[in-house]
N, C-alpha and C positions, 0 to 999 in steps of 0.2 A: 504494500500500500504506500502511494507517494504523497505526503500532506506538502500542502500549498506553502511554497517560500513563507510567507508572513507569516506560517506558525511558530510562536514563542509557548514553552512551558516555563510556568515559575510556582515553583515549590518552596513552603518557607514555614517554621517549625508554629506560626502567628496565624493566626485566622487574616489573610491577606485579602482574600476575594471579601471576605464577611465587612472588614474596614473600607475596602473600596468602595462595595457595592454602598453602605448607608452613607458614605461622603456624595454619594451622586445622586441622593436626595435633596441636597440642598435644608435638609431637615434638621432642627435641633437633634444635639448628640446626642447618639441612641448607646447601652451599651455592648459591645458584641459579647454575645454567650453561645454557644459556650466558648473559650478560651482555647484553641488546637488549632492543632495545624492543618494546613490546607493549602490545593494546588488550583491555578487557572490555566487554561488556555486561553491565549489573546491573539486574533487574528484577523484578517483585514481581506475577506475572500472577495468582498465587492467596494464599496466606497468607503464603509466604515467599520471602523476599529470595534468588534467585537470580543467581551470578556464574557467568558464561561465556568461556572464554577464546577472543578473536577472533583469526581468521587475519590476512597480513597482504592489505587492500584491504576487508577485512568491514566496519572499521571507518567507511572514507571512504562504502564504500555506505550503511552505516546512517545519517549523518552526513547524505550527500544525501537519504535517503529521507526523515528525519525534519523536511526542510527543504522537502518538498514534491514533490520531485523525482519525475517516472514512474521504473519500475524500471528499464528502458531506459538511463534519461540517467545513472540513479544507478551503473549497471551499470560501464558507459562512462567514467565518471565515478573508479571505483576501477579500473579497468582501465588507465587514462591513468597513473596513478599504480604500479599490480601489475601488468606486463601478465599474472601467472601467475596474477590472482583469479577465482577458483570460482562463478561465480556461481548455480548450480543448489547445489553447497552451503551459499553463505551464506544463497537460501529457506530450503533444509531445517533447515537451525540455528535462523532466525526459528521455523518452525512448531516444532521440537521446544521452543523456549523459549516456547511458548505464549503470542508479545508481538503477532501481528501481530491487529489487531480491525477490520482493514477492506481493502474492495478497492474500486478505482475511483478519479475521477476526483479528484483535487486541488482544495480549497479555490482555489486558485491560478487552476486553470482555469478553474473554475467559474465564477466571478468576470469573467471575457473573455463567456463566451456572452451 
């Protein structure tokens, strides 16, 4: 799977996306609970700058996947780490955030044939 240039992962032991998200209310300071850590994807597939808040193992899969990795090993991969991660969810959040622009074989492998 090939995620679109503009994808960034950002991983951080703070409730990150939980801070962003109520700063973009413009709202009196709410305060974030619970207190954990927490991963976004932020990507730009059409005009604007979209932030996603990732579950937790979305983040190791995106991580592997944008390292090369088949969706399999990537899978595995956040599972070793969550054994609880979704992985038929975290496609479906790729395709809703409209980042994924390729399917097929790895640079990587390519490369061996």
């Amino acid at each position: 799977m090939t995620l679109h240039p503009s994808v960034s992962i950002i991983t951080s032991p703070y409730p990150i996306y939980s801070i962003w998200s109520v700063n973009q209310l413009h709202a009196p300071t709410v305060p974030v609970t619970p207190w954990a850590a927490e991963a976004a994807l932020i990507a730009r597939p059409l005009n604007t700058v979209e932030v996603t808040r990732l579950r937790p193992g979305e983040g190791e899969f995106l991580y592997a996947l944008s390292d090369g990795e088949m969706m399999s090993d990537a899978a595995e991969i956040a599972r070793s780490a969550y054994p609880d991660f979704d992985v038929s969810r975290a496609i479906a959040l790729l395709i809703n955030a409209r980042v994924v622009v390729g399917f097929g074989r790895s640079n990587r492998l390519l490369a061996r044939n």
